[in-house]
gemmi code that builds the backbone of each chain (N, CA, C; Angstrom):
import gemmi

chains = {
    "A": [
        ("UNK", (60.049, 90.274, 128.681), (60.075, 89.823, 130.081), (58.891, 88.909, 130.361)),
        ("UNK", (57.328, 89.251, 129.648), (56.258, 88.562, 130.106), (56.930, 87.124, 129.609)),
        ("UNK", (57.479, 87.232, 127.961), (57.550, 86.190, 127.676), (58.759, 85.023, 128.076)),
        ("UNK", (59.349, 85.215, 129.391), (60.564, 84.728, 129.651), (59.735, 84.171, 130.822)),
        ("UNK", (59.302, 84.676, 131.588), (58.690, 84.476, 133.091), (57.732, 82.986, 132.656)),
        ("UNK", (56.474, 83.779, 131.541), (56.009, 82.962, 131.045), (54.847, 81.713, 131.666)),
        ("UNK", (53.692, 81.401, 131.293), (52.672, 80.172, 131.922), (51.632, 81.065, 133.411)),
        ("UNK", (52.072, 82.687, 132.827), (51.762, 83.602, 134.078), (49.930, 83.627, 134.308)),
        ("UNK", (49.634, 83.491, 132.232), (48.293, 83.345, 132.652), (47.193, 82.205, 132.795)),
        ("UNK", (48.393, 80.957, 132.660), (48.048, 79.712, 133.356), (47.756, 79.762, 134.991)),
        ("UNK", (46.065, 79.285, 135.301), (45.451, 79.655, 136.353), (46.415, 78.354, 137.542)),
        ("UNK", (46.963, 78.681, 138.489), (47.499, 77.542, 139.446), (46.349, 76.713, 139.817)),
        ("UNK", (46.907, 75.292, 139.554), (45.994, 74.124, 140.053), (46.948, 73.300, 140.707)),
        ("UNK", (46.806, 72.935, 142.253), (47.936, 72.062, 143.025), (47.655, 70.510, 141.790)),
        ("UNK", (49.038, 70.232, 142.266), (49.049, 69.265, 141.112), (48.433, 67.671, 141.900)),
        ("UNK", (47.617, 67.004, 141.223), (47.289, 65.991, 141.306), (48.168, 64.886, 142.093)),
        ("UNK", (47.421, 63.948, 142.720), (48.007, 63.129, 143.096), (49.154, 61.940, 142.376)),
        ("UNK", (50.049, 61.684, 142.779), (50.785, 61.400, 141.598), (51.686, 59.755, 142.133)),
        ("UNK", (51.696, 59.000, 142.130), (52.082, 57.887, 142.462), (53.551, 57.523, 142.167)),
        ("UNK", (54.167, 57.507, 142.534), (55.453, 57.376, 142.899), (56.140, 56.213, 142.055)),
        ("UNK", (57.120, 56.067, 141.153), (57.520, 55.030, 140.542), (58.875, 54.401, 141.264)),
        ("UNK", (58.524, 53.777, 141.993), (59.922, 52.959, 142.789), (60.449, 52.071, 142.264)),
        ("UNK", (60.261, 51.835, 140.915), (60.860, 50.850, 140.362), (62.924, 50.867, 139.966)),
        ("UNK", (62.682, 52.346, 139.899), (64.390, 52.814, 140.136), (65.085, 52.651, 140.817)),
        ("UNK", (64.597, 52.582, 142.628), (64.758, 52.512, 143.677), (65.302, 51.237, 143.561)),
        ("UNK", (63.895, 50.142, 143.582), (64.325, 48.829, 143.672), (65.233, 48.265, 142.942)),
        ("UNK", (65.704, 48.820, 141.779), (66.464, 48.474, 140.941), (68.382, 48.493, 142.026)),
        ("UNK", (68.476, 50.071, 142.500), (69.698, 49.989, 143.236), (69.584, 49.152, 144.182)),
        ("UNK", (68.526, 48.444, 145.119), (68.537, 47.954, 145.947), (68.775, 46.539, 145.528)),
        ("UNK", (68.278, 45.913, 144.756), (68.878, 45.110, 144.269), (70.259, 44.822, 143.876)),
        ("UNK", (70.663, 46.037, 143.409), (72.297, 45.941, 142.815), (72.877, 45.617, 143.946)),
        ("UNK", (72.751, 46.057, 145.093), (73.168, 45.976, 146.126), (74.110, 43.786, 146.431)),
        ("UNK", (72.749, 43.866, 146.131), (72.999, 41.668, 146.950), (72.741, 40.970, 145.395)),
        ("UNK", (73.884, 41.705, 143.896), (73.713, 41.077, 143.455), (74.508, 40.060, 142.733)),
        ("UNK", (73.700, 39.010, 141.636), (74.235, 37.864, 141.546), (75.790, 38.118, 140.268)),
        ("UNK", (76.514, 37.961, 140.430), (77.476, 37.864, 139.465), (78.042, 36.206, 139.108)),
        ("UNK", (78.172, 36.281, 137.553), (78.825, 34.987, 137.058), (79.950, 35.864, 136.586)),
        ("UNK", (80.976, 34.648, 137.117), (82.327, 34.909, 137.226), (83.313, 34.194, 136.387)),
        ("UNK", (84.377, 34.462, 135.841), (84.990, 33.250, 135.043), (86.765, 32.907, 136.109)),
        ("UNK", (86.820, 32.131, 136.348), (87.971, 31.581, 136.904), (88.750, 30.543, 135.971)),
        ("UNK", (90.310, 31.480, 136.306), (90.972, 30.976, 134.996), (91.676, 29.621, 136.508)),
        ("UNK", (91.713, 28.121, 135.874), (92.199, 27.520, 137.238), (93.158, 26.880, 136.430)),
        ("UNK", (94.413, 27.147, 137.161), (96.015, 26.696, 136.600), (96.075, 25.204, 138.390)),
        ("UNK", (95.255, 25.128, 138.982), (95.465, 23.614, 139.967), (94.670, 24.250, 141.192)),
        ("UNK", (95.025, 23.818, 142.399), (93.857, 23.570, 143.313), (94.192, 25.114, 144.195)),
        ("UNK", (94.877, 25.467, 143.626), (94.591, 26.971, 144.216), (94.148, 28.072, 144.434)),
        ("UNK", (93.276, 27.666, 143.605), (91.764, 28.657, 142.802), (90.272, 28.204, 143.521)),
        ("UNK", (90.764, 26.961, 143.883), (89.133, 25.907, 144.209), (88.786, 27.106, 145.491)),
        ("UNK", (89.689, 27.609, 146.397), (89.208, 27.877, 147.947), (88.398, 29.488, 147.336)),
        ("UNK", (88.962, 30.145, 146.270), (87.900, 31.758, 145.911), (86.787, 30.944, 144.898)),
        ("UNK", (86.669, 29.788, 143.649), (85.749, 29.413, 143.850), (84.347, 28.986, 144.519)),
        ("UNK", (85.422, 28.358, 145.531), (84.253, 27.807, 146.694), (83.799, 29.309, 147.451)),
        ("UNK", (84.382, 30.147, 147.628), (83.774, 31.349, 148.287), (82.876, 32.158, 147.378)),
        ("UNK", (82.669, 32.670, 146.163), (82.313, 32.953, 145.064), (80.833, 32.323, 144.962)),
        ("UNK", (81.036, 30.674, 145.206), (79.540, 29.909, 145.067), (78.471, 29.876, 146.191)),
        ("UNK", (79.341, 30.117, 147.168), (79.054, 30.203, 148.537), (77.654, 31.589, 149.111)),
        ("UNK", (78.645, 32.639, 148.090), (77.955, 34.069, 148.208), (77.032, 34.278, 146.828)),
        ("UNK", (76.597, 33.193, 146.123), (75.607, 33.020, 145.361), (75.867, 33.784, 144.154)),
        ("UNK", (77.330, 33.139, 143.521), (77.666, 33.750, 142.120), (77.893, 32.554, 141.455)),
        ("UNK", (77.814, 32.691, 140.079), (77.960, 31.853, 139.102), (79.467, 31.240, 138.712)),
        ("UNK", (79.995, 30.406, 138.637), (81.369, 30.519, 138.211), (81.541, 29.720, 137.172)),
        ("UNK", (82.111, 30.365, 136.195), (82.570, 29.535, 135.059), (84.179, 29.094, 135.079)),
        ("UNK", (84.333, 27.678, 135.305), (85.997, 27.469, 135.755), (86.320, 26.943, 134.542)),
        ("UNK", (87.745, 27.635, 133.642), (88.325, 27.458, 132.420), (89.400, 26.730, 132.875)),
        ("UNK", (89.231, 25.490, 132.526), (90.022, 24.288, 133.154), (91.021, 23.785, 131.840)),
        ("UNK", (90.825, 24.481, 130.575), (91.935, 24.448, 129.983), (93.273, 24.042, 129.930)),
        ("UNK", (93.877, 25.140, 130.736), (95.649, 24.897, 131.215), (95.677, 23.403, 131.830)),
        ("UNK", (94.636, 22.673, 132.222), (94.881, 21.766, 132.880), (94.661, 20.369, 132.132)),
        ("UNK", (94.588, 20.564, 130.624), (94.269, 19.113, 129.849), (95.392, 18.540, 130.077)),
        ("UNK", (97.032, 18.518, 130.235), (97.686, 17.805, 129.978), (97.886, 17.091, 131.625)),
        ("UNK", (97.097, 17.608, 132.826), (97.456, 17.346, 133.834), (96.397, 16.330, 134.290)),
        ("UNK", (96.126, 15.266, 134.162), (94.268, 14.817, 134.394), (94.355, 14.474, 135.868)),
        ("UNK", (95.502, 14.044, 136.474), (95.426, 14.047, 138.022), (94.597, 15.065, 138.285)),
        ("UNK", (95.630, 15.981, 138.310), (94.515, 17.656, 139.085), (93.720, 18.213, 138.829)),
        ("UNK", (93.074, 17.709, 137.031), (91.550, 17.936, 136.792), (90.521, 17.053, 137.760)),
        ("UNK", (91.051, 15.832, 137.740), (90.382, 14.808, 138.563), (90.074, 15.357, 139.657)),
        ("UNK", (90.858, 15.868, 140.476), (90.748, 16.208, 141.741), (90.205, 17.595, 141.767)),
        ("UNK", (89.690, 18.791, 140.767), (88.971, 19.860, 140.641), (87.402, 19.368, 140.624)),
        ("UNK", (87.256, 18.807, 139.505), (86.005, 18.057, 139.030), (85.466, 17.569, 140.187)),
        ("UNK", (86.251, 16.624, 140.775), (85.306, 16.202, 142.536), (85.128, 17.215, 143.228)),
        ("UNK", (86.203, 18.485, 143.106), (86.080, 19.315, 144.233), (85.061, 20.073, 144.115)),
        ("UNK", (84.756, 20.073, 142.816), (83.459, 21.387, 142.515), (82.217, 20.396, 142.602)),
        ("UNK", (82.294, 19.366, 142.121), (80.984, 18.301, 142.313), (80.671, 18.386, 144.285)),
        ("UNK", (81.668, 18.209, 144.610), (81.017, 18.362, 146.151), (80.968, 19.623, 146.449)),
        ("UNK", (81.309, 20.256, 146.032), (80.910, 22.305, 145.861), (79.038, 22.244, 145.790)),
        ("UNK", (79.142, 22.136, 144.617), (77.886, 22.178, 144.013), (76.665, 21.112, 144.676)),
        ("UNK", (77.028, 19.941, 145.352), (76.943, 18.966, 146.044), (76.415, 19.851, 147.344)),
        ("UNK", (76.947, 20.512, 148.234), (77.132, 20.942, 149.542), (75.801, 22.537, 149.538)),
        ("UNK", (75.830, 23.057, 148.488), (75.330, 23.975, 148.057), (73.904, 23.869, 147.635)),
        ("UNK", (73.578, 22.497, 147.187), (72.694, 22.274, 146.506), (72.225, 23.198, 144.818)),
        ("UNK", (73.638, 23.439, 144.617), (74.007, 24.149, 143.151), (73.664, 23.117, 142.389)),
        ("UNK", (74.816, 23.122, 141.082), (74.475, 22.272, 140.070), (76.297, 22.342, 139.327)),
        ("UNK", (76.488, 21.286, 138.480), (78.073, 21.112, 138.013), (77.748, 20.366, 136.691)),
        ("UNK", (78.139, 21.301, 135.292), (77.730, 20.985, 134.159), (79.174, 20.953, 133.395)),
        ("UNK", (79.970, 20.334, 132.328), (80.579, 20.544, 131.692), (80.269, 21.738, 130.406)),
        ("UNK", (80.670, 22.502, 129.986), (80.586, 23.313, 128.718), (81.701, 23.591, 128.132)),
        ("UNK", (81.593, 22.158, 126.724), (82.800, 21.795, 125.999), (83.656, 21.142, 126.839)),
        ("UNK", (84.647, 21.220, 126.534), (85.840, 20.292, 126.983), (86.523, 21.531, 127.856)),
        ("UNK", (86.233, 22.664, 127.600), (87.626, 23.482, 128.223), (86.873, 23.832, 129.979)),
        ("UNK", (85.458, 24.608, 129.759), (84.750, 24.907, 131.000), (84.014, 23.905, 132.106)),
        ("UNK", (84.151, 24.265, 132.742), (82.711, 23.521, 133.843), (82.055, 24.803, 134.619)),
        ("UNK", (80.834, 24.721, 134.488), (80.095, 25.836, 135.097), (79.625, 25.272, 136.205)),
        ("UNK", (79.606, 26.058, 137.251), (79.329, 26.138, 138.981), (78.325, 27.073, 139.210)),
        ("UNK", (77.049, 26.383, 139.933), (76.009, 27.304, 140.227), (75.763, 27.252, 141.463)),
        ("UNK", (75.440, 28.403, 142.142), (74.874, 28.122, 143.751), (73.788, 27.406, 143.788)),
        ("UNK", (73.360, 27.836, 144.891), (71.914, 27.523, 145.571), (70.885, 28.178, 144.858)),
        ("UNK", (69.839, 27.062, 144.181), (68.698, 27.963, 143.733), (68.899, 28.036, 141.956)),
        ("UNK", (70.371, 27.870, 141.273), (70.259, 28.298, 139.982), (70.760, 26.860, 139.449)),
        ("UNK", (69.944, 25.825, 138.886), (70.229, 24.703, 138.026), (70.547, 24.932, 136.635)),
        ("UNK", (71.110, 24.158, 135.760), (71.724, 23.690, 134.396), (70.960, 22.867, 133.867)),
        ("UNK", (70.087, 23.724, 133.114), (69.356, 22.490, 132.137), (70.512, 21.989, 131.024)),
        ("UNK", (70.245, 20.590, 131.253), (70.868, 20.084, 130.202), (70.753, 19.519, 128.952)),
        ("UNK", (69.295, 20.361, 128.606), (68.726, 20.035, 127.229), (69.641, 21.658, 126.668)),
        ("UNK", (69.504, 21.241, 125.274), (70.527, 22.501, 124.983), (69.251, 23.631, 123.768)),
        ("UNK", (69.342, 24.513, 124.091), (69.065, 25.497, 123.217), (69.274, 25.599, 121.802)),
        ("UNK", (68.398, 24.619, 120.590), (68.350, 24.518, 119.184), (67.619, 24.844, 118.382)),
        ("UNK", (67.446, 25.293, 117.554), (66.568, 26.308, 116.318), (66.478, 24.866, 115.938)),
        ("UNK", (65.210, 24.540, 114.869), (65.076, 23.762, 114.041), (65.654, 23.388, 112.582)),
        ("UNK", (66.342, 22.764, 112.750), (66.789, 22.859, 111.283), (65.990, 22.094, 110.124)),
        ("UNK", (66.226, 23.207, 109.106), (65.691, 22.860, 107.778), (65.581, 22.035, 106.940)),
    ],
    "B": [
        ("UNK", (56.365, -17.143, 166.262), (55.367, -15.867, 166.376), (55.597, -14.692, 166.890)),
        ("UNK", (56.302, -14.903, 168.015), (55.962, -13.833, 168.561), (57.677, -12.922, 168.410)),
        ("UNK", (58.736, -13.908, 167.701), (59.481, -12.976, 166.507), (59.070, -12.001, 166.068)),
        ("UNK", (58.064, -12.415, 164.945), (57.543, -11.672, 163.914), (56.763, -10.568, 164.632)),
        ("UNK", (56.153, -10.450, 165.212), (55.426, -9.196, 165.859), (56.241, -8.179, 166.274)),
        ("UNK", (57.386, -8.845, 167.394), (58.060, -8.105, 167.871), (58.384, -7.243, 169.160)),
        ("UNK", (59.067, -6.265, 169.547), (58.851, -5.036, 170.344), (57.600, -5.200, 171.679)),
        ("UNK", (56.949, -6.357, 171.703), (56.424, -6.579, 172.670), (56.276, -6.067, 174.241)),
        ("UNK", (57.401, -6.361, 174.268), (57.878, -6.608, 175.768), (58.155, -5.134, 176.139)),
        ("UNK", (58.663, -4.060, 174.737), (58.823, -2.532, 174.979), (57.516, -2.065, 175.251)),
        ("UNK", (57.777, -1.173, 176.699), (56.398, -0.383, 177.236), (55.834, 0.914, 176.316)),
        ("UNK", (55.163, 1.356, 175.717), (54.256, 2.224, 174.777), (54.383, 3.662, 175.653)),
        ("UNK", (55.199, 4.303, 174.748), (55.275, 5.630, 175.322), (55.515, 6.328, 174.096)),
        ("UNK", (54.316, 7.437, 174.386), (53.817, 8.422, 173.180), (55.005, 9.159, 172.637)),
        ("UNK", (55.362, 9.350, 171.354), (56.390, 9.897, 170.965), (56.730, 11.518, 171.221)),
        ("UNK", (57.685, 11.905, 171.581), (57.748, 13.666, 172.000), (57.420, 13.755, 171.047)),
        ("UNK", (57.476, 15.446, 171.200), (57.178, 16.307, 170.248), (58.377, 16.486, 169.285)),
        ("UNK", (58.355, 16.572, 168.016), (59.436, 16.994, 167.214), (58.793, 17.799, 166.041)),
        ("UNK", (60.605, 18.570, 165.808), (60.163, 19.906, 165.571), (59.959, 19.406, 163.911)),
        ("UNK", (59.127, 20.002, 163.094), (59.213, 19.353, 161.487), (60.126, 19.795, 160.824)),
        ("UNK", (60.888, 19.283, 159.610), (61.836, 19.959, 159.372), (61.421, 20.397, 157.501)),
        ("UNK", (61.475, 21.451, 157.693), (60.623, 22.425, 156.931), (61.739, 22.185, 155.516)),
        ("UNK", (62.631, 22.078, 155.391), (63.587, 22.760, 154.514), (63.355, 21.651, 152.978)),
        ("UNK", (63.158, 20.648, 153.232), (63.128, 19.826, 152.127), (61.948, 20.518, 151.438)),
        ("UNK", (60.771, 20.901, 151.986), (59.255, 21.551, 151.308), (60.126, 23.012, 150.739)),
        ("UNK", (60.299, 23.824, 151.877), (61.064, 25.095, 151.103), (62.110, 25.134, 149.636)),
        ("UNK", (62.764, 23.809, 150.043), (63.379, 24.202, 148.512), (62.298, 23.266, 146.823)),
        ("UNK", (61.713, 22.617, 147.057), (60.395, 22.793, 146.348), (59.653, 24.053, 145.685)),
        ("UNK", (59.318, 24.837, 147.031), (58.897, 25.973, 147.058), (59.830, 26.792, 145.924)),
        ("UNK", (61.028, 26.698, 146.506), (61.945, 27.554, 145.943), (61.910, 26.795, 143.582)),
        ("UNK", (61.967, 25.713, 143.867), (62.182, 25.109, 142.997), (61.250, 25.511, 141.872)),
        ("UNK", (60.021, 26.034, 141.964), (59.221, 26.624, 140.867), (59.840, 27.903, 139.980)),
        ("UNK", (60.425, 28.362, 141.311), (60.708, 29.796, 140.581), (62.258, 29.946, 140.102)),
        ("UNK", (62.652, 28.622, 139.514), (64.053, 28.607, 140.223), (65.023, 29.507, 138.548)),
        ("UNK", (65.964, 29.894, 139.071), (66.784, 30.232, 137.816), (67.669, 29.385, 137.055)),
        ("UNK", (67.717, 29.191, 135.855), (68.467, 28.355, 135.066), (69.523, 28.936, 134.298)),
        ("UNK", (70.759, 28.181, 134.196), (71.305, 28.167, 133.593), (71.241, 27.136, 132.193)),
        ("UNK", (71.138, 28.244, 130.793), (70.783, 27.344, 129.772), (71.880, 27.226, 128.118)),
        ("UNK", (72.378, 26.781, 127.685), (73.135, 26.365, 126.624), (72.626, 26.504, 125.449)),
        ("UNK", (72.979, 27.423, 124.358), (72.012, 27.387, 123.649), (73.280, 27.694, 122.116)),
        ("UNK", (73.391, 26.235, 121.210), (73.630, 25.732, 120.552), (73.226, 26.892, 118.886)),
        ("UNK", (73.484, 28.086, 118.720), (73.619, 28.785, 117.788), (74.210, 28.597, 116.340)),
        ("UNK", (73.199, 28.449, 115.260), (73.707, 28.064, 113.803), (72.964, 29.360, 113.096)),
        ("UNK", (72.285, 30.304, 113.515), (72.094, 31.324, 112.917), (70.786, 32.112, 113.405)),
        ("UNK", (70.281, 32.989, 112.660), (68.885, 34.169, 113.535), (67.556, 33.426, 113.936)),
        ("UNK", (67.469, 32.162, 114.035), (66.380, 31.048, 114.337), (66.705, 30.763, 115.836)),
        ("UNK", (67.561, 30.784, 116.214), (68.006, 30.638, 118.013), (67.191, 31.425, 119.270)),
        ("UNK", (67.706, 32.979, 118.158), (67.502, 34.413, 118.562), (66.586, 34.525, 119.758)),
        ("UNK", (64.878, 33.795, 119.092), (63.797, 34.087, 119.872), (63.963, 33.922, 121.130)),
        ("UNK", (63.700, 32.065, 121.503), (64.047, 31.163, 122.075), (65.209, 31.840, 123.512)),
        ("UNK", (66.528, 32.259, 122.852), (67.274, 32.972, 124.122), (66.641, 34.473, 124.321)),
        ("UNK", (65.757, 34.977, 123.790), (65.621, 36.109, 124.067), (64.190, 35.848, 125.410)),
        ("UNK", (63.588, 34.760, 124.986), (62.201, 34.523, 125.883), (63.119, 33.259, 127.387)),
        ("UNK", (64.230, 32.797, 127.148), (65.062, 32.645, 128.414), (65.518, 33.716, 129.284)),
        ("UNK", (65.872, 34.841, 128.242), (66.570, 35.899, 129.024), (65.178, 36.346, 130.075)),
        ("UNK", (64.334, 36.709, 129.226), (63.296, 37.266, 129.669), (62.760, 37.187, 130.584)),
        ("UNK", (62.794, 35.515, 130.914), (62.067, 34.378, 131.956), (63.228, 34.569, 133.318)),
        ("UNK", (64.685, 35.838, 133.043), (65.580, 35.320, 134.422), (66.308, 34.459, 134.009)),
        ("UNK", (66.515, 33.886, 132.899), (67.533, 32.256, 132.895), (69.178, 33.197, 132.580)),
        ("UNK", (69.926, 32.836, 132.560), (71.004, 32.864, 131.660), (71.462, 31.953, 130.783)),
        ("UNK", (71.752, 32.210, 129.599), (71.873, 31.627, 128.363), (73.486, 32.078, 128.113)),
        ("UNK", (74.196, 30.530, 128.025), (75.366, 30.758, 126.872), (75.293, 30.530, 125.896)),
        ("UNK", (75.361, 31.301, 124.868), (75.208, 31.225, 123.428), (76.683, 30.395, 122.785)),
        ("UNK", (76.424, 29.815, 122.561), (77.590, 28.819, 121.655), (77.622, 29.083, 120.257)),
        ("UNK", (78.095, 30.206, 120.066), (78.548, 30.725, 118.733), (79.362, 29.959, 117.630)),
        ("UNK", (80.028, 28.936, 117.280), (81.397, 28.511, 116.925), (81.029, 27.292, 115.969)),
        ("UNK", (79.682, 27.525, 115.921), (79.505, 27.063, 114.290), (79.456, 28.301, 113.393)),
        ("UNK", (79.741, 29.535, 113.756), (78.772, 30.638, 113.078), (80.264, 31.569, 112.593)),
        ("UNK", (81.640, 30.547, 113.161), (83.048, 31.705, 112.874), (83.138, 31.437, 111.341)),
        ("UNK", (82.714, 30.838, 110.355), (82.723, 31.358, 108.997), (81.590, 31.931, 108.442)),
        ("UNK", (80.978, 32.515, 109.424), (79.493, 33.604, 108.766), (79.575, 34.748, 109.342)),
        ("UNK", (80.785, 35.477, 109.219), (81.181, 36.503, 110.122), (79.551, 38.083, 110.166)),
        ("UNK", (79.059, 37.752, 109.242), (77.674, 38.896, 109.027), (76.642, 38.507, 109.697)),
        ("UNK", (75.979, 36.466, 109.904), (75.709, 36.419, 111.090), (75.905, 36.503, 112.592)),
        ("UNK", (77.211, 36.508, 112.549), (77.815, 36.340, 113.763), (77.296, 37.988, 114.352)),
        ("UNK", (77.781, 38.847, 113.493), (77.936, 40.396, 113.689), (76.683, 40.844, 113.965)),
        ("UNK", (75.692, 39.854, 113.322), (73.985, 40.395, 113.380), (73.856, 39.968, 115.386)),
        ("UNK", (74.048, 38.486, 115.474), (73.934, 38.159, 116.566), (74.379, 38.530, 117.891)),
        ("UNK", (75.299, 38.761, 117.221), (76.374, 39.817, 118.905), (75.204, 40.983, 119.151)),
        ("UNK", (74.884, 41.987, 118.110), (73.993, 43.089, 118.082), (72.863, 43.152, 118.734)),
        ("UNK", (72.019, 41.614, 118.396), (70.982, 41.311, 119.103), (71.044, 41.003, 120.071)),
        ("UNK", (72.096, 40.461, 120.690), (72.058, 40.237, 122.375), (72.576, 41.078, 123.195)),
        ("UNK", (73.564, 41.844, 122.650), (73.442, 43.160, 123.137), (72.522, 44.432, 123.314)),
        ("UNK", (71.266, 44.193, 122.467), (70.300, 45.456, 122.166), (68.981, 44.330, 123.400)),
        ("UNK", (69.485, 42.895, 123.559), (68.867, 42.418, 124.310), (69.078, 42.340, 125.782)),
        ("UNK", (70.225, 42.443, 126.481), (70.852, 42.642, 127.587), (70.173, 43.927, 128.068)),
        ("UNK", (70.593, 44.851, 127.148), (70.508, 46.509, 126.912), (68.996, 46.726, 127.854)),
        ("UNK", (68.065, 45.784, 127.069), (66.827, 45.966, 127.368), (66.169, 45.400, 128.819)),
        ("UNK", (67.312, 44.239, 129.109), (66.502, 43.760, 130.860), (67.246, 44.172, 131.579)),
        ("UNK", (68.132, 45.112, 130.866), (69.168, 45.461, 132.125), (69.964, 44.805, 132.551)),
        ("UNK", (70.459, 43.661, 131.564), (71.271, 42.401, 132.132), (72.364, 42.371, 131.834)),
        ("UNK", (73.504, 41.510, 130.856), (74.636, 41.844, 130.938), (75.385, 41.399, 129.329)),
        ("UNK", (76.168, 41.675, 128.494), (76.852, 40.426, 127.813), (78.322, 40.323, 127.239)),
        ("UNK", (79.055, 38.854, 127.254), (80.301, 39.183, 127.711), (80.770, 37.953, 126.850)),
        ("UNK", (82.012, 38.225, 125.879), (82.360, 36.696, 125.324), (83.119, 35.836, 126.624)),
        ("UNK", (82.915, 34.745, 125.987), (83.966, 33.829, 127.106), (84.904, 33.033, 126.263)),
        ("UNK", (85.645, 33.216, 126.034), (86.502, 32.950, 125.123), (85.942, 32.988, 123.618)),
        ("UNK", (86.510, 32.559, 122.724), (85.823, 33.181, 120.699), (84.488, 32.174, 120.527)),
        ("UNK", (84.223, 31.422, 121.922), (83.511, 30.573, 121.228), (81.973, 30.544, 121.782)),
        ("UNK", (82.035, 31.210, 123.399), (80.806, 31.659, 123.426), (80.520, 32.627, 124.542)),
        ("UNK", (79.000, 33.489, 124.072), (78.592, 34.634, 124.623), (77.912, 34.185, 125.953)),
        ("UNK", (78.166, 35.030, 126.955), (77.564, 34.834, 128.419), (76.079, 35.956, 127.987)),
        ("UNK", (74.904, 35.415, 128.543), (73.788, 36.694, 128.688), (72.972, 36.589, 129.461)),
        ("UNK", (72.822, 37.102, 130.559), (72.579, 37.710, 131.707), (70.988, 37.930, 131.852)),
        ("UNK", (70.389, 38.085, 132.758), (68.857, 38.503, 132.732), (69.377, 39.714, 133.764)),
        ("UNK", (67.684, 40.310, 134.133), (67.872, 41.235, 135.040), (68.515, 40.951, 136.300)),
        ("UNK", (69.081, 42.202, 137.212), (70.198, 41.917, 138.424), (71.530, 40.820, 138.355)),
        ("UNK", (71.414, 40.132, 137.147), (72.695, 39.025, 136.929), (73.817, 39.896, 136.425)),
        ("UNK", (75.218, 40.335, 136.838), (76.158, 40.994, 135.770), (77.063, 40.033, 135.743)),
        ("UNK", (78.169, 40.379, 135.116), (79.191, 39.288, 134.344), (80.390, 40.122, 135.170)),
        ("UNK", (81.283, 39.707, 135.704), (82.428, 40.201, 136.572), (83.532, 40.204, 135.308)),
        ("UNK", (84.257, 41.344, 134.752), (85.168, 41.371, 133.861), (86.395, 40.715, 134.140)),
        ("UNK", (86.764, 40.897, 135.821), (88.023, 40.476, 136.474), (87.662, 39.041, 136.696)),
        ("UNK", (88.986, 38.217, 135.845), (88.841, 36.911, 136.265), (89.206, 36.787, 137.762)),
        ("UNK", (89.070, 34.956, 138.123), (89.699, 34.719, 139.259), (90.660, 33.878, 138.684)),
        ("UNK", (91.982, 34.283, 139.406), (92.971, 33.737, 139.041), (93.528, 33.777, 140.176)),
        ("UNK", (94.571, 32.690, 140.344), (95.419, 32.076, 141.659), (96.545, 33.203, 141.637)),
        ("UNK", (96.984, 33.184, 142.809), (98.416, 33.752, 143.148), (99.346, 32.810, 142.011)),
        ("UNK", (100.203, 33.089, 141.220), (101.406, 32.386, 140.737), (102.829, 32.254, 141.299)),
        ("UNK", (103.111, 31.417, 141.632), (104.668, 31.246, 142.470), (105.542, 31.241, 140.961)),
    ],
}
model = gemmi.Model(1)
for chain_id, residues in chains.items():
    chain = gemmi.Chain(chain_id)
    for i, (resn, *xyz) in enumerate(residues, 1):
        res = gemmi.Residue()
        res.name, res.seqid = resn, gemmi.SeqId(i, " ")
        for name, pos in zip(("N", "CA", "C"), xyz):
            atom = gemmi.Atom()
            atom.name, atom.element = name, gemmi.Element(name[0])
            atom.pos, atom.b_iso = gemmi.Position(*pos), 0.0
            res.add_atom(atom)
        chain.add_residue(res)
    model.add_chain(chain)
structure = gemmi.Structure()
structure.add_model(model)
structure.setup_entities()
């Protein structure tokens, strides 16, 4: 029994002052207002209006403009639409490859130097 | 002569008050700390650092894997590392189609659900 109870003949000392780690805290609070990149699959201009809302509320969008190589009218007319997206926002509008164009809000630019290891 | 001078004949009255308009300095302000989106051109474990000290910095990095689909043991090393790297800021990582990896810094996540249009 002594030994179950146990730390009995450990003398009580109130425990020290102890500083609080809120870093957990801030972590949910953050989750709260946060940023998501999104991928939008866009088959024509019917996608641009949850795009444009998406960039609006300060998410990333990656638009897979794919389905739309054989159509270049209605790429034409995406490409402007997100350029004045990104335009209006003070975002940024980058091609990546031939298939994507990435859409950034307010605040998050596209460097367009690219990320290369040195080669040997 | 008295062309060139001008405005003459207009009586001199001190200009009101106007209000300054702050916002062009604020996004300056904003512009130091700003988040990037960065591209980063992958041929094997020499990249690695480089996106790991972007992630680090807040940027997001797409890794452009698709020189690396006939080195399937680098490829397998690399997925690992940006996952054990996500893992670590708490950030996110997600293919975007076979050809490249989305990776996230802290509070950035990757939305699994595309956006896709209503289809008629």
């Amino acid at each position: 029994m002594e030994k179950l109870i146990g730390g009995k003949s450990q003398k009580y000392s109130p425990p020290e002052y102890e500083e609080l780690d809120l870093s957990e805290y801030e972590t949910e609070i953050e989750g709260e207002a946060e940023t998501f990149v999104r991928v939008a699959e866009v088959t024509g201009l019917s996608e641009i209006a949850e795009i444009r809302r998406q960039v609006y509320e300060g998410n990333i969008v990656i638009a897979d403009v794919s389905l739309l190589r054989h159509d270049q009218l209605t790429l034409d007319r995406i490409v402007k639409d997100l350029k004045q997206l990104a335009d209006d926002v003070k975002g940024d509008v980058v091609w990546l490859g031939e298939e994507y164009l990435i859409v950034t809000p307010t605040g998050i630019k596209i460097d367009r130097n690219k990320i290369k290891g040195v080669r040997k």
